[in-house]
PLY file of the C-alpha trace (Angstrom):
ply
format ascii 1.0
element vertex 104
property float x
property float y
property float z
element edge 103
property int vertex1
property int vertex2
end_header
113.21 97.81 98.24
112.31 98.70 101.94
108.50 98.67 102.74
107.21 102.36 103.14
105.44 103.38 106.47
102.05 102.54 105.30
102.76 99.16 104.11
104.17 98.13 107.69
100.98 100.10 109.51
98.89 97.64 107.44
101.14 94.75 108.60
100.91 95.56 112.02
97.08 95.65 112.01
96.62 92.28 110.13
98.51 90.77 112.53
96.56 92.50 115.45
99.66 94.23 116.84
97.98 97.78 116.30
96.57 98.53 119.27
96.54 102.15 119.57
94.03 103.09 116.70
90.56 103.22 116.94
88.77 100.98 114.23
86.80 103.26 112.49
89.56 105.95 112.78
92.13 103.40 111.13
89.91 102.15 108.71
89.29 105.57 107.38
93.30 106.05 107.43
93.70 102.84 105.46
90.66 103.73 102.85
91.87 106.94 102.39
95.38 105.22 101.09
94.16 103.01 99.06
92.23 105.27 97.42
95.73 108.14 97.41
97.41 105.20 95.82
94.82 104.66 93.09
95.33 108.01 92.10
99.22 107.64 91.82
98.22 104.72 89.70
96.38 106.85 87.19
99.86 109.07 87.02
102.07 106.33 86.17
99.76 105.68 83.41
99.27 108.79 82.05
103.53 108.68 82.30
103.44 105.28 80.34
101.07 106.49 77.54
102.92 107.21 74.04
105.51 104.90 74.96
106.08 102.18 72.31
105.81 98.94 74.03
106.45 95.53 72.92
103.26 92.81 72.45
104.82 91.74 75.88
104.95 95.13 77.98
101.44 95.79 76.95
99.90 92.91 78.53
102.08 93.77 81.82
100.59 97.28 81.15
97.05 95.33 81.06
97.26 93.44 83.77
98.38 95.95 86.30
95.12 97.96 84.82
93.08 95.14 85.57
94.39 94.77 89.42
93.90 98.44 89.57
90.22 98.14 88.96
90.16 95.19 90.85
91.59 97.38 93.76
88.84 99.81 93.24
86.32 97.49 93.26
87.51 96.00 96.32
87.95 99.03 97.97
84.01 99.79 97.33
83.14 96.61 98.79
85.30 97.51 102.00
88.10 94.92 101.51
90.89 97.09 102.23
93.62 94.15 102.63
92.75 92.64 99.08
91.87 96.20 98.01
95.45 97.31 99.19
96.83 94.10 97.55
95.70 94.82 94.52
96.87 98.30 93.93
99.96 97.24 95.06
100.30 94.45 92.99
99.32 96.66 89.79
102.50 99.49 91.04
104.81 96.61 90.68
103.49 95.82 87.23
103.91 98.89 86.34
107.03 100.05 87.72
108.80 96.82 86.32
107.78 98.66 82.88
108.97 101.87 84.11
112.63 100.36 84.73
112.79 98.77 81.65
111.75 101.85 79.54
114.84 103.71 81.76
112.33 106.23 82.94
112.67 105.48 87.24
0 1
1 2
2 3
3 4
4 5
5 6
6 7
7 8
8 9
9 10
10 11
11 12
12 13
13 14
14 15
15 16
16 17
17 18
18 19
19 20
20 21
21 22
22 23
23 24
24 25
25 26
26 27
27 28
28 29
29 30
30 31
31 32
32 33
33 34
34 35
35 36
36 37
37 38
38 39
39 40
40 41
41 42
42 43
43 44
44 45
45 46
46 47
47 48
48 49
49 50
50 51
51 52
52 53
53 54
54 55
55 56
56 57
57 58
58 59
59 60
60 61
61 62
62 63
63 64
64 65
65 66
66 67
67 68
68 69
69 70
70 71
71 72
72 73
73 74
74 75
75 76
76 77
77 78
78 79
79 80
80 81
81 82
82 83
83 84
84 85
85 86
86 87
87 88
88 89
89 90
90 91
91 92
92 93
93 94
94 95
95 96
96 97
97 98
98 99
99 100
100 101
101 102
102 103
């Protein structure tokens, strides 16, 4: 899978290539994300719920929950890179389970 747009704007800026942004302007663009892809997050769940799941696929459903909190509280603290991380990590998780169930 190809990165999406956001994932390489992030890139960019950790490596300090982003020059035409102004901090507090990017910051805000990043927060705002993060917080968009919390939301998407809560979605896929809401799609997952009802589905019989094996011992297995529940813990994978688990732990992306718990890196999606983790992401949020990250995200109040104002770590956006392990804030973005996280959320990340927790789609994965839970789009492995989506492919498996046959419903992606």
């Amino acid at each position: 899978m190809q990165p999406n747009h956001n994932t390489l704007i992030i890139a960019q800026a950790i490596k300090g290539q982003l020059q035409n942004y102004k901090h507090g302007v990017f910051l805000a663009e990043i927060r705002e994300r993060i917080a968009k892809d919390i939301g998407k997050f809560s979605e896929t769940m809401a799609r997952l719920s009802g589905i019989k799941m094996s011992a297995d696929e529940k813990r994978v459903i688990e732990l992306a929950r718990m890196y999606a909190s983790d992401a949020g509280a990250w995200l109040q603290k104002g770590d956006y890179y392990t804030a973005f991380s996280s959320i990340s990590y927790a789609h994965g998780l839970a789009d492995a389970i989506l492919k498996i169930k046959g419903m992606e």
